[in-house]
N, C-alpha and C positions, 0 to 999 in steps of 0.2 A: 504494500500500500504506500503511496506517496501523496504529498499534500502541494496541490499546484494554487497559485496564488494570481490571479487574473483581476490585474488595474486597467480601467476605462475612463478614459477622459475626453473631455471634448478636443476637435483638431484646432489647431494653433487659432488657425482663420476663424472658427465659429466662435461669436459672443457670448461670454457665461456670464451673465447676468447675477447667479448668485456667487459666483468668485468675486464679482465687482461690488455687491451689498456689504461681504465681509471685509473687502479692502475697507469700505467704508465707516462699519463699523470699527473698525480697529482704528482710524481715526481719533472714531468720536471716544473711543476707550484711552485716546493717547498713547497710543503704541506706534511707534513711528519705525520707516526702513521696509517696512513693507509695500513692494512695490505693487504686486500682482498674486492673485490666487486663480488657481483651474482645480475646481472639484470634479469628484469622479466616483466612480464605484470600485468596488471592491468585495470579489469573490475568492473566497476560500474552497477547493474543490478537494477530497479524498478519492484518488483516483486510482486502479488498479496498477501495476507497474509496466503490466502490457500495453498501454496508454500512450502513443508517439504524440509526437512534435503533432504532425499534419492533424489528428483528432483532435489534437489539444484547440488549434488553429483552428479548425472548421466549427468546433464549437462557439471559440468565442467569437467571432467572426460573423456569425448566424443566430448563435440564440444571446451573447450578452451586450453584443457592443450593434451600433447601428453604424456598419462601416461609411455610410455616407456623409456623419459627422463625429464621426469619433473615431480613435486609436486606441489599441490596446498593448497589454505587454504580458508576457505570459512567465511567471518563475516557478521552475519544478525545484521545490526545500524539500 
């Protein structure tokens, strides 16, 4: 069994409207040096060990990420 860890985030180009509230917020909180945030997702997967690269790929690809505006990354720990 191995535990792959699959982060999504919006592509550079698309607006993320709540990265830009929290820059915001941290403002208003007085936290300064922040220039920018990109939120995203974050899936923890337990996946057999027979489990390749391309499966890994095709899943997130298809069912977590929306390849038209987002990127993903895929780490087998």
């Amino acid at each position: 069994m191995a535990r792959v860890v699959v982060d999504v985030v919006l592509k550079p180009e698309i607006l993320d409207p709540q990265g830009q509230a929290i820059v915001g917020a941290l403002g208003r909180l007085g936290i300064a040096g922040v220039r920018d945030v990109r939120q995203g997702k974050h899936f923890e997967l337990d996946v057999d060990d027979a489990v390749d690269e391309a499966t890994l790929t095709r899943l997130a690809d298809t069912l977590l990420a929306n390849p038209v505006i987002e990127t993903f990354t895929i780490h087998r720990t």
